[in-house]
C-alpha positions as CSV (number, residue, x, y, z in Angstrom):
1,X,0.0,0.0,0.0
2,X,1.4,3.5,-1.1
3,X,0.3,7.2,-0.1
4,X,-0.4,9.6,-1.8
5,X,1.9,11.4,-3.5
6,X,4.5,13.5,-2.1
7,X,2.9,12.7,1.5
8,X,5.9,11.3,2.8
9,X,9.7,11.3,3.9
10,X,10.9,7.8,5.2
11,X,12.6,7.9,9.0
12,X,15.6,6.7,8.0
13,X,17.1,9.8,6.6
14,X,15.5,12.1,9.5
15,X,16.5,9.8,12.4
16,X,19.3,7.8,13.8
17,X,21.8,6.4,11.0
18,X,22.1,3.8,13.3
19,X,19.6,2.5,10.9
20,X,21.5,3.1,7.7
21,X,24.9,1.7,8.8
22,X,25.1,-1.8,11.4
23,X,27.2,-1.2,14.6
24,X,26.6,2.0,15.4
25,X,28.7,3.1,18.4
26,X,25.6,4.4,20.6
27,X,22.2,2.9,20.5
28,X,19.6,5.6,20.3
29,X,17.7,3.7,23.2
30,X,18.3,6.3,26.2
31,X,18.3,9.6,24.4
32,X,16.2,12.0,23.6
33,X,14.7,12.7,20.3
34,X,17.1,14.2,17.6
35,X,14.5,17.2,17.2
36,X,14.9,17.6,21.1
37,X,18.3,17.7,20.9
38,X,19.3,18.9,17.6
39,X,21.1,22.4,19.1
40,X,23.6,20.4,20.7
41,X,25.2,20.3,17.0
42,X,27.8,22.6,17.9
43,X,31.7,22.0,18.0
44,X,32.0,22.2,21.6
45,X,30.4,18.6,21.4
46,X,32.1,15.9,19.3
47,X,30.9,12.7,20.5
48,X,28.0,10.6,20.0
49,X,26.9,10.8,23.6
50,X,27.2,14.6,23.1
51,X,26.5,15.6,19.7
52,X,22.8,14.2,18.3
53,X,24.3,14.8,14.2
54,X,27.1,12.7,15.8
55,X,25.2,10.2,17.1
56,X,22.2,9.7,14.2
57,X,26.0,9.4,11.9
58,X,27.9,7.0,14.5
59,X,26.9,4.3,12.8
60,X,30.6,5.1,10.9
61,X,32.4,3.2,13.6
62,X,31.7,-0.1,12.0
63,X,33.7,1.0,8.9
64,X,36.3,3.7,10.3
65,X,37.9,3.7,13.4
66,X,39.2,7.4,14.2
67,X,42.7,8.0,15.0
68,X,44.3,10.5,17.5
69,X,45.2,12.1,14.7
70,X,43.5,13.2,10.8
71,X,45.7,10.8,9.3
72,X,45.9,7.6,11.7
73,X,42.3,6.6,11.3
74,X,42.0,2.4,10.8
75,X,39.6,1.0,7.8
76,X,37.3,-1.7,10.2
77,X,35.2,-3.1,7.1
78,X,38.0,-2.7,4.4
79,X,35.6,-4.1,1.8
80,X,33.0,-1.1,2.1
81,X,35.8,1.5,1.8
82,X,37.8,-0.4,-0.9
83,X,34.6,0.2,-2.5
84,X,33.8,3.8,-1.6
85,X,37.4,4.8,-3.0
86,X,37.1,2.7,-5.8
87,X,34.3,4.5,-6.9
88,X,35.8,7.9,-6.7
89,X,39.1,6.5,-8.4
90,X,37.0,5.5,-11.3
91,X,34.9,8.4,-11.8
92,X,37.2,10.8,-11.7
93,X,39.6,9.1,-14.1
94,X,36.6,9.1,-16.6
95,X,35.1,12.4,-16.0
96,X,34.4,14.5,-18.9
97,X,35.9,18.2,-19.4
98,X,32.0,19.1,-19.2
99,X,31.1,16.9,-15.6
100,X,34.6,18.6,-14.4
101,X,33.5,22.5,-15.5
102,X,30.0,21.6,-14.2
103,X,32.0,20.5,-10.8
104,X,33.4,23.7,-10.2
105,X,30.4,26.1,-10.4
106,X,27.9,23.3,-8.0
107,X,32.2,23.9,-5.4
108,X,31.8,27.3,-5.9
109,X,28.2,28.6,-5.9
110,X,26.0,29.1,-2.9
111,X,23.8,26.1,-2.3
112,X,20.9,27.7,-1.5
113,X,21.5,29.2,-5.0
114,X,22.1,26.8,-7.3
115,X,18.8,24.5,-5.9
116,X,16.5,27.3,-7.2
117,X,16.8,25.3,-10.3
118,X,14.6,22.7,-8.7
119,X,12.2,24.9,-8.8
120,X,12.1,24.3,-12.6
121,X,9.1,27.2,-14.1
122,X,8.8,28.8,-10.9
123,X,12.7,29.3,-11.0
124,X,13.4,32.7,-13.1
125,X,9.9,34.0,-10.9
126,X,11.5,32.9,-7.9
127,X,14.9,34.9,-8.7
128,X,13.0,38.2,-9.5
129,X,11.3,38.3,-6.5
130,X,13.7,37.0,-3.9
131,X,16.4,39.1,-5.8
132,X,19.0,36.1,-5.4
133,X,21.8,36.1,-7.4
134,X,25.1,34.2,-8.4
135,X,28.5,35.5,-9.7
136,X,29.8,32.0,-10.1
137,X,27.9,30.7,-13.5
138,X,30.9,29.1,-15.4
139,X,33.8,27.6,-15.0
140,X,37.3,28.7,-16.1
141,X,39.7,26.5,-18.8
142,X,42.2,26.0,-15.9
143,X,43.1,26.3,-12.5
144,X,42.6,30.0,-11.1
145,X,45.4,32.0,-9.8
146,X,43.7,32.7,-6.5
147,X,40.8,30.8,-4.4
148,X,37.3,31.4,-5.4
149,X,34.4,33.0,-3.9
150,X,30.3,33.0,-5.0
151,X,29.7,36.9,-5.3
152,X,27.3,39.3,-6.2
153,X,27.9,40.4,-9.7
154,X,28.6,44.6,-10.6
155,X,24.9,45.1,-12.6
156,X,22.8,42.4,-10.0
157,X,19.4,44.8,-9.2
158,X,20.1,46.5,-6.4
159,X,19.5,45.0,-2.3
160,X,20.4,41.4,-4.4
161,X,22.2,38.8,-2.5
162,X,23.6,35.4,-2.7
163,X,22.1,31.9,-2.0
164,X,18.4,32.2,-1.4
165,X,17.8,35.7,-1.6
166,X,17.2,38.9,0.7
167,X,15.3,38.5,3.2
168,X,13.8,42.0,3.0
169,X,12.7,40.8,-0.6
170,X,8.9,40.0,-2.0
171,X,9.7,36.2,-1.1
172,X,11.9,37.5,2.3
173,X,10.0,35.1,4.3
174,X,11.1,32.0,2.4
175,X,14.4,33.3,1.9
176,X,14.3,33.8,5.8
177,X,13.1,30.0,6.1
178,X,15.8,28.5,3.8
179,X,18.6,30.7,5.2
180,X,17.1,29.3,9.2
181,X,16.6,26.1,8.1
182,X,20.7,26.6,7.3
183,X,20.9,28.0,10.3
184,X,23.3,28.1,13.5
185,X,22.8,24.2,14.1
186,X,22.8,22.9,10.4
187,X,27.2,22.2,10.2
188,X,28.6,19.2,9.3
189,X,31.9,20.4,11.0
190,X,31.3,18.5,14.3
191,X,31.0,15.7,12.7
192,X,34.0,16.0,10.2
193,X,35.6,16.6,13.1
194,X,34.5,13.9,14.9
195,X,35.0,11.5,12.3
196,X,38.0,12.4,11.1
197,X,37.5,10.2,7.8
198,X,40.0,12.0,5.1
199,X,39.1,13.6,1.7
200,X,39.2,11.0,-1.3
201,X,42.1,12.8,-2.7
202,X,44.4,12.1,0.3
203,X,43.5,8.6,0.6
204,X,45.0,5.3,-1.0
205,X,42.7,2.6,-2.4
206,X,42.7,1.2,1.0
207,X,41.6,4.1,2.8
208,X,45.3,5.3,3.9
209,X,46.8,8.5,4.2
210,X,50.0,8.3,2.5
211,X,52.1,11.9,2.3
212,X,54.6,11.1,-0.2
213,X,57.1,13.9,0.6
214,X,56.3,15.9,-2.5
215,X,54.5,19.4,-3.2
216,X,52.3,20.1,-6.3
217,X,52.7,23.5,-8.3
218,X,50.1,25.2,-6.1
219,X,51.9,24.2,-2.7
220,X,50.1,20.9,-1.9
221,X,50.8,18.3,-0.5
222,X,50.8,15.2,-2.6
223,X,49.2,12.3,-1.2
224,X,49.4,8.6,-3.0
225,X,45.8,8.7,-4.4
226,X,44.5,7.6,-7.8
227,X,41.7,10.2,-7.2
228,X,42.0,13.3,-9.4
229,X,40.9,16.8,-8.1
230,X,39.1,18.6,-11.0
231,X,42.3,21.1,-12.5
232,X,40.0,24.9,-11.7
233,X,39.7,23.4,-8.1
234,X,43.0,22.5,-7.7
235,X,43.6,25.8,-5.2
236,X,40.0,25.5,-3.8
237,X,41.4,22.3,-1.5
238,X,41.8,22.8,2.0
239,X,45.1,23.5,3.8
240,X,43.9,21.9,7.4
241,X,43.2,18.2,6.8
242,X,42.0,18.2,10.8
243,X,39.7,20.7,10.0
244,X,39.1,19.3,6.7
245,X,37.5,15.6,6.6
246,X,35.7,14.1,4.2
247,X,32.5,12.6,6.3
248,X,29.9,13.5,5.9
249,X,30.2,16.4,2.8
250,X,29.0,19.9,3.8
251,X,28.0,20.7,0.6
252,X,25.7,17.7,0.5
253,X,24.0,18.6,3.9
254,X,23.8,22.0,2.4
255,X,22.1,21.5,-0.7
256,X,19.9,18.8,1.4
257,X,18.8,21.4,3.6
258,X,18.4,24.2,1.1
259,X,16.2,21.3,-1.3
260,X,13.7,21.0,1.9
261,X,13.7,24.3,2.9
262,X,12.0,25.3,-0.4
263,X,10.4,21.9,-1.1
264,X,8.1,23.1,2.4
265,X,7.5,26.4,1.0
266,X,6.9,25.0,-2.7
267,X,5.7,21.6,-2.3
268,X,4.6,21.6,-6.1
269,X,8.2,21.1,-6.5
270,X,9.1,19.1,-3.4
271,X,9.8,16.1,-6.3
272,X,11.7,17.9,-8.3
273,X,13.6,19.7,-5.7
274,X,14.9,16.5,-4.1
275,X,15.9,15.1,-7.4
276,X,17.9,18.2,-7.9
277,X,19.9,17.9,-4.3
278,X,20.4,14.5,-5.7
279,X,21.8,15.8,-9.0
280,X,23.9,18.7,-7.9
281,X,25.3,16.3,-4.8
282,X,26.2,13.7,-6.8
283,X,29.1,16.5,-8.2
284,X,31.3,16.1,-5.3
285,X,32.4,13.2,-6.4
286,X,32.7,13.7,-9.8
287,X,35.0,16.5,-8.4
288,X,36.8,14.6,-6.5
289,X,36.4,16.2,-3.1
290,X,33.8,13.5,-1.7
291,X,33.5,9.9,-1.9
292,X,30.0,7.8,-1.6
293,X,30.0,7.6,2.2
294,X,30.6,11.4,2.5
295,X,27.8,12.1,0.2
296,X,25.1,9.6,1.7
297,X,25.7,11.0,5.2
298,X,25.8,14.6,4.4
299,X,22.2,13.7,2.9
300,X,21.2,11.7,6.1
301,X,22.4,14.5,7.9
302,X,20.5,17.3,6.6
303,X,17.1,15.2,6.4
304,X,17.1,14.4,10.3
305,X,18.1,18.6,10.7
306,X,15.3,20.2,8.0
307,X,13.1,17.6,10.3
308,X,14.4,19.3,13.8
309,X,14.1,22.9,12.5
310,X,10.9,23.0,10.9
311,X,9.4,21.1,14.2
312,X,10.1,23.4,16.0
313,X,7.3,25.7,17.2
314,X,9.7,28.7,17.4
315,X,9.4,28.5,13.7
316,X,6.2,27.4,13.2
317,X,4.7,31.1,11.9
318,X,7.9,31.4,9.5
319,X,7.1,28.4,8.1
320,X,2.8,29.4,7.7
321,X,4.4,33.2,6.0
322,X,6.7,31.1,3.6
323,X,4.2,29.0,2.5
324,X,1.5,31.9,2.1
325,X,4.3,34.2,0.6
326,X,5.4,31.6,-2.4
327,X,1.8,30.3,-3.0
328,X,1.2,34.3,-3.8
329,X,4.2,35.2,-5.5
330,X,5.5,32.6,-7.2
331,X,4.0,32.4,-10.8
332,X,5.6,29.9,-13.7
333,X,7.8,31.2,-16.4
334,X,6.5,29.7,-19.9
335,X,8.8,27.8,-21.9
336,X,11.8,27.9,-18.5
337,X,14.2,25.2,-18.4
338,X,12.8,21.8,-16.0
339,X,15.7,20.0,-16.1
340,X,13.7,17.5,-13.6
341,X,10.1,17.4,-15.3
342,X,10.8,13.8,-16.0
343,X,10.0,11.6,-13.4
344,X,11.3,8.4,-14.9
345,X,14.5,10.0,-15.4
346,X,15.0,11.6,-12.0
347,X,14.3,8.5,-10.8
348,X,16.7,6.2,-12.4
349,X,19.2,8.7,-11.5
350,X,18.5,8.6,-8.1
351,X,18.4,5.0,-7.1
352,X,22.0,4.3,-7.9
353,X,22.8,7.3,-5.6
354,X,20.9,6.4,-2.5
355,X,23.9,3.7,-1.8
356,X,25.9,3.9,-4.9
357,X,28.2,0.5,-5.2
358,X,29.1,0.5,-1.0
359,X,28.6,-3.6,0.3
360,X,25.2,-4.1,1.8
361,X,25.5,-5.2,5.4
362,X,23.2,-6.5,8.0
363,X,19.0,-6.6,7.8
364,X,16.6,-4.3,7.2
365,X,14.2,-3.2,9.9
366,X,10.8,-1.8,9.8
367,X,11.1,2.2,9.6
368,X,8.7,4.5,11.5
369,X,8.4,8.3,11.5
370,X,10.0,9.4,14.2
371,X,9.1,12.2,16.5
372,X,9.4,15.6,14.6
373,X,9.5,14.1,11.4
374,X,5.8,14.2,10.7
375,X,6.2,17.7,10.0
376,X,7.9,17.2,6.6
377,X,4.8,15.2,5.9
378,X,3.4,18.8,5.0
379,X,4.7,18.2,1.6
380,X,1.5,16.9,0.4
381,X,-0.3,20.3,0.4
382,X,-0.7,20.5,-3.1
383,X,-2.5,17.6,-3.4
384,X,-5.5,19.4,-1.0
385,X,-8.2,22.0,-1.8
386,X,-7.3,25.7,-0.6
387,X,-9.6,25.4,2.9
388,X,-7.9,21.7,3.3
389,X,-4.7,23.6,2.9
390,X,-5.5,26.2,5.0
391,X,-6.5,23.2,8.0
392,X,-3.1,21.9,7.7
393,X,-0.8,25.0,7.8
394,X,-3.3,25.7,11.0
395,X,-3.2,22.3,12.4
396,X,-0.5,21.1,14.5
397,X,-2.1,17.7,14.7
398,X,-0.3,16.2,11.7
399,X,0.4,12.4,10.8
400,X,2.9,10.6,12.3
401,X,4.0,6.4,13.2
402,X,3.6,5.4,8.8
403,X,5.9,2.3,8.6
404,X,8.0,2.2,5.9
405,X,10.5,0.4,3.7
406,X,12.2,1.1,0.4
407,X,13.0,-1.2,-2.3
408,X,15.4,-4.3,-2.1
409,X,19.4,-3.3,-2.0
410,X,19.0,-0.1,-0.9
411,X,20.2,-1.0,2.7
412,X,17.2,-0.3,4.4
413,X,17.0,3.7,3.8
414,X,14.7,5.9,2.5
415,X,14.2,5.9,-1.5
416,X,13.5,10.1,-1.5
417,X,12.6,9.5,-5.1
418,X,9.7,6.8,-4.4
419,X,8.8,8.8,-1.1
420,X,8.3,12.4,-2.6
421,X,6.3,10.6,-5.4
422,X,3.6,8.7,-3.0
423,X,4.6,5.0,-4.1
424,X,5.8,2.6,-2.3
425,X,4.5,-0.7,0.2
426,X,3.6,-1.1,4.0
427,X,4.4,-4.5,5.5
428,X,3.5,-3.1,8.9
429,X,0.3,-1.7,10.7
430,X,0.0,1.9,9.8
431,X,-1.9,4.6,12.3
432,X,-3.0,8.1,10.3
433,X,-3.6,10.6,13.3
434,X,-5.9,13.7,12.2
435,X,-7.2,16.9,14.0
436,X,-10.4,18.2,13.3
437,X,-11.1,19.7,9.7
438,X,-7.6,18.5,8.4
439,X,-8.0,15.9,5.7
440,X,-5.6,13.4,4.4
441,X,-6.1,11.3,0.9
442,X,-4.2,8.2,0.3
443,X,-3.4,6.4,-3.1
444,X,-3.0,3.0,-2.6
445,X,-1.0,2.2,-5.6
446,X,0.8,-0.9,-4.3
447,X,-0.7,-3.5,-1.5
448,X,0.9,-4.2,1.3
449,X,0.3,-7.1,3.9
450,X,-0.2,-3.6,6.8
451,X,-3.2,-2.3,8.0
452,X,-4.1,0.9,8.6
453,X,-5.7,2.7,10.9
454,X,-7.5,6.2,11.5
455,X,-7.6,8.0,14.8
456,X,-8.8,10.9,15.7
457,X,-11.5,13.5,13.9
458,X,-10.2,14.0,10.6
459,X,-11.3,12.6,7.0
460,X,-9.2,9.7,5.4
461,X,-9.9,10.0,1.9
462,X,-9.0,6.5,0.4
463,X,-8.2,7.3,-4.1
464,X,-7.7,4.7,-6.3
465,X,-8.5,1.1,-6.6
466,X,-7.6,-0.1,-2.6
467,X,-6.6,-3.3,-1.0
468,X,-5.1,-3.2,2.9
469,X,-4.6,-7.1,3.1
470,X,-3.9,-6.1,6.9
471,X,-7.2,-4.8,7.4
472,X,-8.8,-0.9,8.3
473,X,-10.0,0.4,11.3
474,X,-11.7,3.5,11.6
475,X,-11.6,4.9,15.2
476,X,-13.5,8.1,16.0
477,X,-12.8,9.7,12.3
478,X,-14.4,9.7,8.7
479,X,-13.8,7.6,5.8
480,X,-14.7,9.8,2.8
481,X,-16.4,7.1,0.5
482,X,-16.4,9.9,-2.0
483,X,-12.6,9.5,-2.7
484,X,-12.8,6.3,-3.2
485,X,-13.1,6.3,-6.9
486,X,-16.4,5.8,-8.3
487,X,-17.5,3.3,-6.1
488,X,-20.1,0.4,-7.9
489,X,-21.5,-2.6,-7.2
490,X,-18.8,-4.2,-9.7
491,X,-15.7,-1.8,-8.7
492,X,-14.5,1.3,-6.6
493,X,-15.2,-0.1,-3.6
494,X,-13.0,0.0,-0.5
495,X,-11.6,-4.3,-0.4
496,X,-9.9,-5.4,2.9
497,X,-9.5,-8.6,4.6
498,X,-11.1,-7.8,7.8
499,X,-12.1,-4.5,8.7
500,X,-13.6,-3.2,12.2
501,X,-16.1,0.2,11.7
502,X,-17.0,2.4,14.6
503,X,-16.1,6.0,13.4
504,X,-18.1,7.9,10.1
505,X,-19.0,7.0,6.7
506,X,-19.4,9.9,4.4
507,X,-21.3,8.8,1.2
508,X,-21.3,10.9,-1.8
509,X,-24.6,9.4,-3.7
510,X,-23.9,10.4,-6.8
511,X,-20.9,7.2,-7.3
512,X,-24.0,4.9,-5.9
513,X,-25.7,4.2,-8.7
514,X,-26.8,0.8,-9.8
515,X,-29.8,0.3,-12.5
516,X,-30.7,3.6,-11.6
517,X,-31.3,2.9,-8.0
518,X,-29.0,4.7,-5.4
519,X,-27.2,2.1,-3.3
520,X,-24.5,0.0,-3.1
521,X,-21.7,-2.1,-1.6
522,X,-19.0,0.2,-0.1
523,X,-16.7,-2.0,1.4
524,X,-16.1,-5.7,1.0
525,X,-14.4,-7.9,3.4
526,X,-13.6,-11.2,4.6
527,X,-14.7,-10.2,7.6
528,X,-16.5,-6.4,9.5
529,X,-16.8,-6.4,12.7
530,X,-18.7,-3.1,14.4
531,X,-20.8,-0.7,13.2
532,X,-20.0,2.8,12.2
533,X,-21.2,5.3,14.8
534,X,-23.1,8.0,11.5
535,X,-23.0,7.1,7.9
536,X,-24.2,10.4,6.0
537,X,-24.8,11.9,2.6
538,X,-23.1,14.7,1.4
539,X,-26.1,15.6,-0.9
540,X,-28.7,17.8,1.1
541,X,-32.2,15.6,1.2
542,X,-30.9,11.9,1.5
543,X,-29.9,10.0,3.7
544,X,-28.5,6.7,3.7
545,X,-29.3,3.6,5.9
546,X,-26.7,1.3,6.2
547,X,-26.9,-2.7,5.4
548,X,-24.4,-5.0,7.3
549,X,-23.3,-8.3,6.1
550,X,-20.7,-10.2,7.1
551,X,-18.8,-9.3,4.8
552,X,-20.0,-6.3,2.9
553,X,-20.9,-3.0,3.9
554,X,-23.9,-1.3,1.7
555,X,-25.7,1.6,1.8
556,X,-29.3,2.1,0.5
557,X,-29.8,6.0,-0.3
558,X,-33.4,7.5,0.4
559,X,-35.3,10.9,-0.2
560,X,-34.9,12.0,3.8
């Protein structure tokens, strides 16, 4: 059973990586919640037991074993990070002269700038009016003379400014929300520092740091390494290895955060968006500055912090004016560049990065939302009318506990691609928690053997043709039979193995119709048990009496 679309983030890239990688060095049993917690990410604390990014990332200790110093770190599983060097090695061998140039500007620009192009049609709108601006938009034919800088170019309008914007611009509120969602508590540094796993470009095959003794033109050190640093970033390398690790990549966690931080405020694009951060991420290692492993943490990383930041209620009205403020602004360019408008592309480019080639190891595990989490769940605005949007943004009473898992070999972690899109299968009960007036609709595009259950006062509105081999329980809230396709004696209706009723069944009588009569079966089971407590009719003058079998639900529609 899937979702619908774009409902959905999966916990493992919001919660403890203890999940993504076996042996982690601290359980998460005893601490708090990472979105309790998630301001201790500072570099006063670099230990798991200090440090919640450390800890949901400690899960590194069963490959690398940090040294007392940058360079004396131990490869533990030497066949994962054969493998994660190995890929670098090879990709940058083969890189193009186009991949390299297109390296540089994604080294160089601001993140929060160069996602804007996730944004697709709404892009060139969303520059104007946030007044955000790059001066890094090519790259040069070889290595500059000096270090590079993003910068704000001579004939920019003026009160422009780099990565998302100004914040005293038409769209300041979302600038405000990407550049907070980037905030104070968002650095990988801790954990680089923590770790202490080295850039590609200083390591052997093996995962050694070998210093040969030699200096390149620019004044580097050279290091035995088959990896090759793109030439124009050749002086763009840093000079302090200890304050320069590989894991996890800061411009992955960047353009991570950046990708959500719009994706809330434009969940039109929250598909496309990811599937950019995916793209422009990827360019580390074509660059040579990241391997595999420093690329799927930095993305681990920033899911669990854009999960922290935007729970917390001293940003919940940012997050409302953002929303409000792009919705009003934001209008689509005709005939802009998508680069990510197809889906079938974006997503066979994105399952070979959620792992890459790195050995699978250990068992997947059932994956819940963890606490916090549910609030990226707001992605699915789109997909509700204006007053059920309007319910959400006011509701604090949001979904949360959806098991999950992604597809096979992809160690157990969230498939962004399948979860922004609304497909994928629960093998595990489900509960859907809604507040009064806030509505959720699910597609169930693929069966699962869960079952799923809806608490509280809201409307579950089922779309699509539905089976729940796990069985449904409605407790206290409404099913919206009109959402369930047009339901018929012969199809539409809602098919479960056993389903237990107590809560409300909304009928819209129009989808009744059989040889002119209104009525109908509108759910079939191998087994109801209960009664709902109201079945109604949306249509003012009917009214519908219910007929229980024991196995069928159907409603017979009357003038009232």
């Amino acid at each position: 059973m899937s979702v619908s679309r774009r409902t959905l983030l999966r916990a493992s890239l919001a919660v403890p990586a203890v999940a993504w990688l076996p042996g982690s060095a601290v359980s998460a049993a005893g601490f708090v919640p990472f979105v309790d917690d998630y301001t201790s990410n500072t570099t006063a604390n670099l230990t798991a037991e200090t440090n919640a990014a450390v800890r949901i990332l400690s899960g590194v200790s069963a490959l690398w074993q940090t040294g007392t110093a940058w360079n004396t770190g131990v490869p533990l599983d030497r066949a994962t990070l054969r493998a994660n060097v190995r890929f670098c090695e090879t990709r940058t061998a083969s890189r193009t002269a186009a991949e390299g140039a297109r390296a540089f500007v994604v080294d160089r620009q601001h993140q929060s700038y160069a996602v804007i192009a996730g944004l697709g049609p709404l892009a060139p709108s969303y520059r104007a009016g946030s007044l955000a601006v790059t001066g890094i938009t090519s790259a040069p034919e070889t290595t500059p003379a000096t270090t590079v800088s993003d910068f704000v170019p001579a004939d920019a309008p003026a009160g422009s400014a780099l990565g998302a914007g100004s914040p005293t611009s038409s769209l300041g509120d979302v600038v405000t929300l990407v550049n907070t969602v980037r905030g104070n508590w968002s650095s990988s540094n801790p954990s680089k520092f923590a770790v202490q796993y080295p850039r590609p470009w200083r390591l052997t095959t093996d995962s050694a740091v070998v210093d040969t003794g030699a200096v390149d033109a620019f004044g580097y050190p050279v290091y035995r390494s088959k990896v090759v640093v793109v030439p124009q970033l050749l002086r763009q390398r840093g000079t302090v290895p200890a304050e320069d690790g590989g894991f996890p990549s800061g411009h992955t966690n960047a353009l991570f955060l950046a990708a959500l931080a719009y994706a809330y405020a434009v969940p039109e694009r929250f598909q496309e968006l990811l599937t950019c951060a995916f793209d422009l991420a990827d360019t580390r290692i074509t660059a040579g500055m990241h391997s595999p492993l420093d690329v799927v943490s930095g993305r681990i990383l920033a899911t669990a912090l854009a999960a922290a930041i935007l729970n917390d209620p001293a940003n919940a009205g940012l997050k409302a004016a953002a929303r409000a403020q792009a919705a009003a602004v934001l209008t689509a360019t005709p005939g802009a560049e998508d680069p990510y408008a197809d889906r079938v592309r974006n997503r066979r480019s994105i399952l070979p990065r959620l792992t890459y080639i790195l050995p699978r190891t250990g068992r997947d595990t059932p994956l819940t939302v963890p606490k916090g989490a549910e609030v990226l769940l707001e992605t699915r605005l789109p997909y509700l009318t204006a007053a059920q949007r309007r319910a959400v943004l006011r509701s604090t009473a949001l979904p949360g506990g959806y098991a999950l898992l992604d597809g096979p070999e992809q160690w157990g972690r969230l498939d962004l691609f399948t979860a922004a899109d609304g497909y994928g299968a629960f093998e595990n009960d489900v509960d859907v928690t809604l507040g009064a007036g806030v509505s959720d609709t699910w597609r169930n595009d693929i069966s699962g053997k869960g079952g799923l259950t809806l608490r509280g006062s809201g409307t579950l509105a089922l779309t699509g043709a539905n089976t729940f081999r796990g069985g449904v329980r409605i407790l206290g809230g409404t099913l919206a039979a009109e959402s369930l396709g047009d339901v018929t004696v012969d199809g539409g209706t809602l098919q479960v193995s056993n389903a237990r009723v107590d809560g409300v069944l909304a009928i819209k009588s129009g989808n009744l119709v059989v040889n002119g009569t209104k009525s109908g079966t509108v759910l079939t089971a191998q087994k109801i048990t209960g009664r709902f407590a109201q079945v109604t009719v949306t249509t003012p003058g009917l009214k519908a009496e219910p007929v229980y079998t024991r196995n069928t639900v159907q409603v017979r529609i009357t003038r009232g």
